[in-house]
C-alpha positions as CSV (number, residue, x, y, z in Angstrom):
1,X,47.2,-120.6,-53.0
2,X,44.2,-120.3,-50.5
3,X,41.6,-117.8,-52.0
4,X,38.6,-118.7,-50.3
5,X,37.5,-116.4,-48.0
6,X,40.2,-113.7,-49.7
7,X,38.5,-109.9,-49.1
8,X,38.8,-108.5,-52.5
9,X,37.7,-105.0,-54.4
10,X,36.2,-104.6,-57.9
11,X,36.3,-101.8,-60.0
12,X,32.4,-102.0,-60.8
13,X,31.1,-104.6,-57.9
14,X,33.0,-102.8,-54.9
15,X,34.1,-105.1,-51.9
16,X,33.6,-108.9,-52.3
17,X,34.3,-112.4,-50.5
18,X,35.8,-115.6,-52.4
19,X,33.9,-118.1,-52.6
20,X,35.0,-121.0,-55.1
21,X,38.3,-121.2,-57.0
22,X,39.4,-123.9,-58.8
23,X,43.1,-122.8,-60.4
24,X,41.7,-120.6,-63.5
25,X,38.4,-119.5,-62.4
26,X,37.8,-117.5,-59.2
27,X,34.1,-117.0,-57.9
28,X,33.6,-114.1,-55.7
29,X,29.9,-112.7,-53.8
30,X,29.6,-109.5,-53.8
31,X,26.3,-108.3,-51.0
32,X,24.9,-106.0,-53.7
33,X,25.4,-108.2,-57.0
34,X,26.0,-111.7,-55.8
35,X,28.4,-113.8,-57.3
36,X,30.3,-113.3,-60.6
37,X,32.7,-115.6,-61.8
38,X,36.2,-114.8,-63.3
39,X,39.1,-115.9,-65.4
40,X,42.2,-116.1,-62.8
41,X,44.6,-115.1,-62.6
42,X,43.6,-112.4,-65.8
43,X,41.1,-110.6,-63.6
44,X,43.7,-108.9,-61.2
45,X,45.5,-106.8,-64.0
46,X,42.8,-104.8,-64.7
47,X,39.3,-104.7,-62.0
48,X,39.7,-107.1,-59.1
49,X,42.5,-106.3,-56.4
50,X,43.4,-108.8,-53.1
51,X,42.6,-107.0,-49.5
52,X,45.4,-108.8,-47.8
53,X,48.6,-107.4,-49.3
54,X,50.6,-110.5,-49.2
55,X,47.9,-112.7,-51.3
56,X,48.3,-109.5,-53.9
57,X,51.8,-109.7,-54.2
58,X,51.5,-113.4,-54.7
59,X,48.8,-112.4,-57.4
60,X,51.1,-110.3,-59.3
61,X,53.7,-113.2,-59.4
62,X,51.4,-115.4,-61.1
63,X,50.4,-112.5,-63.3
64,X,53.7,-112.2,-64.1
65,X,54.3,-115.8,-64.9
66,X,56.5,-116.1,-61.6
């Protein structure tokens, strides 16, 4: 799946961009924090949610093991 570029919101950081991801670890800027590196897909059942709908319900398929 595409993620770079992917809008994203996190619980603590607020609204951030993509900007690396390289299967299990997604890097994301955020204007007021800069960037912060997570464990992917792990990060999206608890603080980080996709913008794009369609890219979150892909999301929850991996988290799901789909």
């Amino acid at each position: 799946m595409e993620m770079c570029r992917q809008k994203v919101t996190h619980r603590k950081y607020g609204a951030g961009t993509v900007i690396g991801f390289d299967d299990r670890v997604l890097t994301v800027f955020f204007d007021q924090y800069g960037a912060h590196s997570f464990r992917y897909p792990d990060i999206f059942a608890s603080e980080l949610k996709a913008v794009d709908p369609e890219v979150q319900r892909r999301i929850d398929a991996a988290l799901k093991g789909e």
